[in-house]
C-alpha positions in Angstrom: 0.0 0.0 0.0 1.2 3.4 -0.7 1.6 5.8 2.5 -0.2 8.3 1.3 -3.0 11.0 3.1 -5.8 8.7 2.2 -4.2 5.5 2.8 -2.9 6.4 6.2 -6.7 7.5 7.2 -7.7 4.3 6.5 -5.4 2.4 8.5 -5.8 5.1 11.0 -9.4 3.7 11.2 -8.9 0.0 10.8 -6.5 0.3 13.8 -8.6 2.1 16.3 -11.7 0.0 15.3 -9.6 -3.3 15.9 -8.3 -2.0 19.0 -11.9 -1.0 20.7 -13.3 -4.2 19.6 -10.8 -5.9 21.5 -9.0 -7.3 18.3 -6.0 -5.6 18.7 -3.6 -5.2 22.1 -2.6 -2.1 23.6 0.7 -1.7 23.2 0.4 -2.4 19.6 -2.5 -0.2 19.2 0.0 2.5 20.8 2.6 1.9 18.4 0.6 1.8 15.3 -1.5 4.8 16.1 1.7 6.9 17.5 3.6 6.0 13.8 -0.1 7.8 12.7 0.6 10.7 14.7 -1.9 10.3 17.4 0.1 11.7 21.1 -1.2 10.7 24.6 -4.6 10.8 24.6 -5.2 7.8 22.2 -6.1 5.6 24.7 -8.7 7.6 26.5 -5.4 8.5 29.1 -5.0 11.8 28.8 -4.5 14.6 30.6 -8.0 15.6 30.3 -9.9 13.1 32.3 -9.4 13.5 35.9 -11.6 11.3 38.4 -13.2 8.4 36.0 -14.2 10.6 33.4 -14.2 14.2 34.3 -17.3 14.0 36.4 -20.6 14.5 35.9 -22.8 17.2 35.5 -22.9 19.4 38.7 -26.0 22.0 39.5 -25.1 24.5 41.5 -26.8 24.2 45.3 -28.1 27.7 44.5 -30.7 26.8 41.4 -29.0 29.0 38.6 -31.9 30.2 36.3 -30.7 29.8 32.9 -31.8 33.3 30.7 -29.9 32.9 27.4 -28.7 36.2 26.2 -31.5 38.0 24.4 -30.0 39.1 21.0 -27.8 36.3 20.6 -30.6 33.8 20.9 -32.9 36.1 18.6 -29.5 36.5 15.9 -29.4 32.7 16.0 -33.6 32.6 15.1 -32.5 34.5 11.9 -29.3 33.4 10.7 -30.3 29.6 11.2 -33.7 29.7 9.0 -31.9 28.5 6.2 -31.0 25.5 8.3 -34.1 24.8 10.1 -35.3 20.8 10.4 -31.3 19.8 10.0 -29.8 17.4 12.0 -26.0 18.0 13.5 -24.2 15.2 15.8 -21.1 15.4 17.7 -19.2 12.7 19.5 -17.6 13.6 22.2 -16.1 12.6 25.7 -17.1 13.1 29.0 -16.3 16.7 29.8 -17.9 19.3 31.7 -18.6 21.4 29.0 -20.3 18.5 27.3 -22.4 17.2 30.1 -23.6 21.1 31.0 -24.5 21.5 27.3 -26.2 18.0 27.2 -28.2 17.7 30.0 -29.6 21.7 30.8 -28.4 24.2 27.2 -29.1 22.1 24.3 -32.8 22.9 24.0 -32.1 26.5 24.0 -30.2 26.4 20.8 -32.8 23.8 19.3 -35.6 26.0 20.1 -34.1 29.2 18.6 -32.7 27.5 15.1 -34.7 24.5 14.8 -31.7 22.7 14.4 -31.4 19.4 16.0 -28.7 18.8 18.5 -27.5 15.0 19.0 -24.6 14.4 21.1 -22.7 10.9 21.6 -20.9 10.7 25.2 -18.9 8.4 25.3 -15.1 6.9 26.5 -12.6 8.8 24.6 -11.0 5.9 22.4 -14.9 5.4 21.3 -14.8 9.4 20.6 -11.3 8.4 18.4 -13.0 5.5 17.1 -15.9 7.3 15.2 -13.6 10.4 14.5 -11.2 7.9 12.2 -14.0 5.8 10.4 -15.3 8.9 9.9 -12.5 10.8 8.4 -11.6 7.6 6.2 -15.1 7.2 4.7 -15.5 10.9 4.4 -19.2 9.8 4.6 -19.6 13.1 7.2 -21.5 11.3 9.8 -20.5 14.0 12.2 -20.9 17.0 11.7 -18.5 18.2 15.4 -15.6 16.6 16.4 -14.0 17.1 19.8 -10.8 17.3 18.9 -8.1 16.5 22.2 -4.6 18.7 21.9 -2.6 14.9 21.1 -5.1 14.5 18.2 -4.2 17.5 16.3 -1.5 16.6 14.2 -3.7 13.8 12.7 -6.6 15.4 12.0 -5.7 19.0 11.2 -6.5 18.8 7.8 -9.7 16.9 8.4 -11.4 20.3 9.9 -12.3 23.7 9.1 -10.0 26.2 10.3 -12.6 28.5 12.1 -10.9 31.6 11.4 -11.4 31.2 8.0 -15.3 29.8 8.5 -15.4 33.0 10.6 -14.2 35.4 8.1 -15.6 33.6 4.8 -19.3 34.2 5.7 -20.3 37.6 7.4 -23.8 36.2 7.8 -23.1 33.1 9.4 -20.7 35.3 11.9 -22.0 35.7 15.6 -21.7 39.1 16.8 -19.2 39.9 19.5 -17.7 36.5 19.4 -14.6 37.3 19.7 -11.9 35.0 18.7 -9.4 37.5 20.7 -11.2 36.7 24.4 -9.9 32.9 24.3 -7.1 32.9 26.4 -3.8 32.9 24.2 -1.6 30.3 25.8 -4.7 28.2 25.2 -4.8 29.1 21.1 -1.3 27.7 20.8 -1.2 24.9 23.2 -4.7 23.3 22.5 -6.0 24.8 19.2 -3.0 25.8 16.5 -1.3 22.8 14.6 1.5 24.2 11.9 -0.1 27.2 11.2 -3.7 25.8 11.2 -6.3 26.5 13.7 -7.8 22.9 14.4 -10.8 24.4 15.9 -12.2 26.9 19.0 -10.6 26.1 22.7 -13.3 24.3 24.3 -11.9 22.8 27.2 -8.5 23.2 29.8 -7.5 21.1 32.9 -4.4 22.3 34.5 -2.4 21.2 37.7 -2.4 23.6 40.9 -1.7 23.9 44.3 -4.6 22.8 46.8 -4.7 22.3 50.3 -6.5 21.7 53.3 -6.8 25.3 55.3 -7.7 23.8 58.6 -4.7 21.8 58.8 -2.4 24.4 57.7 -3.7 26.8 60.1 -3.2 24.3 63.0 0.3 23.9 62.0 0.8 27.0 61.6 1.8 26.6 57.6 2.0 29.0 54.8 0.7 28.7 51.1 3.8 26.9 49.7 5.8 29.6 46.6 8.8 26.8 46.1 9.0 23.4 45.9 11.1 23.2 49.2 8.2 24.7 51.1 5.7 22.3 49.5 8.1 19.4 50.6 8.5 21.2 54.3 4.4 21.1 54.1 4.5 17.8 53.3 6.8 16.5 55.8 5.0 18.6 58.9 1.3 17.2 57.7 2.8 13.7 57.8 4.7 14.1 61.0 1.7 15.7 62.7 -1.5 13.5 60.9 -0.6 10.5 59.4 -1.7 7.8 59.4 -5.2 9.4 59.5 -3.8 12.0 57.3 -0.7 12.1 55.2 1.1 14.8 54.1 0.5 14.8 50.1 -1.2 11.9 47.6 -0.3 10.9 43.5 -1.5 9.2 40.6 1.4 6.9 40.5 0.0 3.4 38.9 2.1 1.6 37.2 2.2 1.7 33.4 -0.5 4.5 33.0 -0.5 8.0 31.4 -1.3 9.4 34.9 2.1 8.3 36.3 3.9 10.1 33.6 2.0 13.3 34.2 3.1 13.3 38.0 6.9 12.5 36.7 6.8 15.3 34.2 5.5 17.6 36.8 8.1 17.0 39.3 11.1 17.0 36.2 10.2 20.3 35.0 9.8 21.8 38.1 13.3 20.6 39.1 14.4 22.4 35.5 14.6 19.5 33.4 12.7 18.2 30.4 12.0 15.0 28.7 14.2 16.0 25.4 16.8 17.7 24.8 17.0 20.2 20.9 19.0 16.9 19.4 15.9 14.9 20.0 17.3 12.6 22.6 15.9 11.6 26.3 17.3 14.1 28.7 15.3 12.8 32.2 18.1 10.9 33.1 20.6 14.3 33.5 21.1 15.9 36.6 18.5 18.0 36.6 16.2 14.4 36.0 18.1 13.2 39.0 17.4 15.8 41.2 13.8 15.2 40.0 13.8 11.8 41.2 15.2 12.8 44.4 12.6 14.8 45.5 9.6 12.9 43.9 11.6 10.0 46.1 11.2 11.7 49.5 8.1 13.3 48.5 6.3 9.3 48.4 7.5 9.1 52.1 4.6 11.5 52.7 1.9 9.3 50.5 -0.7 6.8 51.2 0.9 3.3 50.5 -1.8 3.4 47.9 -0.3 5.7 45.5 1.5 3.2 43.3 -2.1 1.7 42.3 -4.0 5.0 42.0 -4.3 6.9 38.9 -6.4 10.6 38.6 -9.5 8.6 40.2 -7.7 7.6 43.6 -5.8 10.5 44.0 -9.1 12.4 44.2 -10.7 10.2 46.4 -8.1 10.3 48.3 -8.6 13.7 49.0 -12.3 13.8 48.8 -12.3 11.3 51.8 -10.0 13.4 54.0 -6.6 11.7 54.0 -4.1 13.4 52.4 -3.5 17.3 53.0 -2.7 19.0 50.3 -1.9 18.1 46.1 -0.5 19.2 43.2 -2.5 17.9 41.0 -5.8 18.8 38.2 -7.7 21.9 39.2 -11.1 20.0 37.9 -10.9 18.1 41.1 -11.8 21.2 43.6 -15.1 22.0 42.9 -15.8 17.5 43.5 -13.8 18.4 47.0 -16.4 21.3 47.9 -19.7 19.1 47.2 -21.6 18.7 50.4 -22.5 14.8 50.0 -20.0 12.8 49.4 -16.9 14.6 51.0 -15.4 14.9 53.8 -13.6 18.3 53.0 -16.0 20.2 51.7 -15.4 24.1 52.1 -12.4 23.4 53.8 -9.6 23.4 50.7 -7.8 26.2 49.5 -6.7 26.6 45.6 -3.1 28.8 45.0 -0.9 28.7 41.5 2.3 25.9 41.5 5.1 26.5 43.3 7.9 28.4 41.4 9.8 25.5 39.7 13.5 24.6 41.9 15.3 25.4 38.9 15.1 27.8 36.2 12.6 26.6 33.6 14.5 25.3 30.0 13.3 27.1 27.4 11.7 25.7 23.7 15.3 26.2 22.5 16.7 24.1 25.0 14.1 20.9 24.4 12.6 19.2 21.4 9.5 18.7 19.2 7.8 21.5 21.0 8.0 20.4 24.5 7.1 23.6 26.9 8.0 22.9 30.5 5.9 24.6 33.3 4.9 23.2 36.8 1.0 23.3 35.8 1.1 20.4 33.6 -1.8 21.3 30.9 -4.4 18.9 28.7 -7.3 20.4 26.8 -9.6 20.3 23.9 -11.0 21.8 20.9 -14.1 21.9 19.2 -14.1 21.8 15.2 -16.4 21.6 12.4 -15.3 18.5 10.1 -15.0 19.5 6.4 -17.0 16.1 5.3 -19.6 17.3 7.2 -23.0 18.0 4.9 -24.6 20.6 7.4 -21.3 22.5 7.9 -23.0 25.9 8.5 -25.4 24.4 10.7 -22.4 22.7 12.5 -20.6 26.2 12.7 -23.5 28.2 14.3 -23.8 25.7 16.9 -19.4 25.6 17.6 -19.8 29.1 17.9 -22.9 28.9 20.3 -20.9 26.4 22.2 -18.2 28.2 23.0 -19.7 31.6 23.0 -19.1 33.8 26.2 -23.0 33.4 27.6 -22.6 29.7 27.4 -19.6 29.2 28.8 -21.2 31.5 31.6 -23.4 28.8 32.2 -20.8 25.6 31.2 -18.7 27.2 34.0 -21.8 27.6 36.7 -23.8 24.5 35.9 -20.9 22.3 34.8 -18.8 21.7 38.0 -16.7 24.5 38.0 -14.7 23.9 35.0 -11.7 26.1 33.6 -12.7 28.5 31.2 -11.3 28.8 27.7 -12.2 32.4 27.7 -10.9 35.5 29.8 -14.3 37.1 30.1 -16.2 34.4 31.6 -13.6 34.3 35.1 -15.1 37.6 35.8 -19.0 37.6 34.9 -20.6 38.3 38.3 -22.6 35.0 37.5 -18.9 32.9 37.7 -18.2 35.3 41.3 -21.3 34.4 42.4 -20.8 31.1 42.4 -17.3 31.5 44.1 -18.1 30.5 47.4 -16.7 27.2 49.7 -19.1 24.4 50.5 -20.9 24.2 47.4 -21.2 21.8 44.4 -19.7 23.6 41.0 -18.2 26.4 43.4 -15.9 28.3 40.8 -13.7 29.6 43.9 -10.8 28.1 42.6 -10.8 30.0 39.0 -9.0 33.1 39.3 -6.0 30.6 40.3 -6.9 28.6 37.4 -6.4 31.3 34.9 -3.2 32.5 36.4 -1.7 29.5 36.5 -2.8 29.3 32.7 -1.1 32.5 31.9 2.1 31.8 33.7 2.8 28.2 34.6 1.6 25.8 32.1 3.1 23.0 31.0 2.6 21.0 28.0 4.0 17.8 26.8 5.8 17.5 23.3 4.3 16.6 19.9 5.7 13.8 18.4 3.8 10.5 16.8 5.9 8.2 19.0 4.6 9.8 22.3 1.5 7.8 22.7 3.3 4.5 23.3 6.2 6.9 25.1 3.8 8.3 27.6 1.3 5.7 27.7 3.4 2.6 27.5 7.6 2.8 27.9 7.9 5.7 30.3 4.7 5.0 33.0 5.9 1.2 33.0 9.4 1.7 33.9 8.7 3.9 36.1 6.7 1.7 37.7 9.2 -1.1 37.8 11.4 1.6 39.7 8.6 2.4 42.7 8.0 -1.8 42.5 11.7 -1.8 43.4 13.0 -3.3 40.3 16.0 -1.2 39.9 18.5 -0.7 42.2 18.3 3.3 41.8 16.8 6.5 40.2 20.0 6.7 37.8 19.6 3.3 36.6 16.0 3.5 35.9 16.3 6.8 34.0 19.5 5.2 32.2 17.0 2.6 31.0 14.0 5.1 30.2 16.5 6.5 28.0 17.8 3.7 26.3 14.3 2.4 25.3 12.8 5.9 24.4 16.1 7.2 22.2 15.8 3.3 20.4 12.0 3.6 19.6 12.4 6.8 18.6 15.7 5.6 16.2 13.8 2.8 14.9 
């Protein structure tokens, strides 16, 4: 078979089919689809899906009456007659966004265009599943595909770059959109591939600080700024609480995508960085050493569970009150402050990453577009496929979607979740909500953003870094917390040898 564009879609969509069928294992489905160009969230293991899923859909304890913005809703009557009676279907994870827009804003749009809304939730390798047979029939079965930041290499020319939908058609153009209100480190990290804008930011976890205020008032700590004082906090939680309550928690399982998050945390923050600008491993320098070193000591202050816990048990472990403080996905605070199910509601704290132990490398000093920052970043974007037959249709509703009033309400009704656009952190609707003790509270926000702005993270973009991330680093890693290798150096040495010979061959 010749490799070429079509060819390659094809195969893109034999393999994911075979693989959720069962017909296929995973770490070949990781190597075939990373030689396709898919990065880490093939599998459904990304960086976007804290807690088993991202959650549900959260109301807010204080019933939000949902008034859709007058003359929006009434420019969306008139520029969608021409549409009326069509159908438009998107398939897309689990998100907060989604599930607010599926269970309490969909009807609003239906009503004002007549257009019908259907919306597939569902486990993100089915999401990649029906995105590939769909881009290799070209049949245009969905009209909207959520797009994940590791997808966009391998789909970028399967879209519409929304700028140019935007500018093409002043008709079909919602006023006061405004592309320049998404937050810009969002743009480039989750929504621009080689010059191509995949589709609109639509979605942003982010790691930050958060911590249990009770306990560091009784000890008499302070908000931690480095990571020396978040490793004194840790120490003085343990030495004061455990074993009822220890001084910090992970997402350390063995051979999953959430071990390699925490270790790429703790390496840039320590000023290292998975590559070096020749392309080879570079987690195994000093810098990766002194890395290990404190991740090391840091585990002294975990639950023994740690090692089998990805995203999901290092948020229970919080939610059920034994661990005081994590550096981990903001999406988890506004779970912490539900009233029901936690024990430590209204009594966590939110506060930016500490400033990294070593200067930061720059772009210049990694490869294949590997950005260190303490808040390790995964996000999504919502785009309009171009085999779609109800494009226009598809557009109004993308632009709906992530329009300012709805992600007003996304924000409110959806749990809290991080904005994609600067407005929405201060509508007095978002301030309203920012209060402890409540489901959805959206106290933890204005942290949120500036941790956006100044101390994100993100992984590089390479088609080997699904099996990388998913597969070679995550399982060696665990080999080393197993007690397989006799130290940090030697486990790194053999990281490196593995990751430098897949990426050779």
């Amino acid at each position: 078979m010749k490799f070429n564009h079509n060819n390659r879609k094809r195969y893109l969509a034999s393999v994911t089919d075979r693989y959720v069928k069962g017909q296929m294992d995973r770490r070949t489905f990781l190597r075939s689809a990373g030689k396709l160009g898919l990065g880490a969230g093939v599998l459904g293991l990304s960086a976007t899906m804290p807690f088993g899923g991202r959650g549900g859909f959260i109301n807010s304890a204080q019933a939000l009456e949902i008034q859709p913005d007058a003359d929006m809703m009434a420019w969306l009557k008139d520029a969608a007659k021409p549409f009326a009676g069509q159908t438009i279907k998107l398939a897309t994870e689990s998100t907060p966004p989604s599930n607010a827009i599926n269970s309490a804003l969909k009807p609003f749009f239906e009503e004002a265009t007549g257009i019908k809304v259907e919306i597939e939730v569902l486990p993100l390798e089915q999401v990649l599943q029906k995105l590939t047979l769909d881009v290799a029939s070209g049949l245009g079965t969905y009209d909207l595909y959520y797009i994940d930041q590791s997808w966009m290499a391998s789909f970028s020319g399967d879209v519409i770059d929304p700028r140019e939908k935007y500018e093409a058609n002043s008709d079909l153009a919602m006023p006061n959109y405004n592309m320049d209100d998404f937050l810009p480190a969002l743009v480039d990290g989750i929504s621009m591939y080689d010059g191509i804008m995949v589709g609109v930011p639509y979605d942003i976890p982010i790691f930050i600080t958060m911590y249990r205020k009770d306990i560091y008032d009784e000890l008499g700590l302070k908000v931690p700024t480095t990571m020396e004082e978040y490793m004194a906090n840790a120490v003085a939680i343990q030495e004061a609480k455990a074993p009822e309550i220890y001084g910090t928690t992970g997402q350390m399982k063995s051979g999953h995508y959430s071990l390699e998050c925490d270790w790429t945390c703790w390496l840039w923050a320590h000023g290292g960085s998975i590559f070096g600008p020749d392309g080879k491993f570079t987690g195994n320098d000093d810098a990766g050493m002194a890395a290990m070193e404190y991740w090391i000591k840091l585990k002294e202050n975990m639950p023994e569970g740690v090692t089998t816990w990805t995203w999901d048990g290092q948020g229970q472990s919080v939610l059920q009150g034994i661990a005081g403080q994590a550096l981990s996905w903001g999406e988890f605070f506004p779970w912490w402050d539900g009233p029901d199910d936690s024990k430590v509601s209204g009594l966590m704290e939110a506060a930016v990453p500490p400033a990294p132990a070593a200067p930061l490398r720059t772009t210049d000093q990694t490869g294949y577009g590997e950005i260190p920052g303490v808040g390790h970043q995964g996000g999504s974007s919502l785009a309009v496929s171009k085999y779609s037959k109800h494009q226009d249709a598809a557009w109004l509703f993308a632009q709906w979607a992530t329009s300012f009033d709805t992600q007003v309400y996304i924000t409110a009704l959806g749990g809290g979740t991080g904005p994609t656009r600067e407005s929405v952190y201060d509508d007095p609707r978002i301030k309203a909500n920012a209060k402890p003790g409540i489901p959805g509270t959206t106290r933890h926000l204005d942290v949120v953003r500036e941790t956006i702005a100044s101390h994100m993270g993100s992984e590089p973009d390479l088609p080997e870094w699904a099996e990388l991330s998913n597969d070679t680093i995550p399982v060696e890693l665990g080999r080393f917390w197993a007690g397989e290798y006799d130290s940090p150096k030697a486990a790194m040495d053999s990281i490196a040898k593995k990751v430098d010979g897949i990426l050779k061959g």
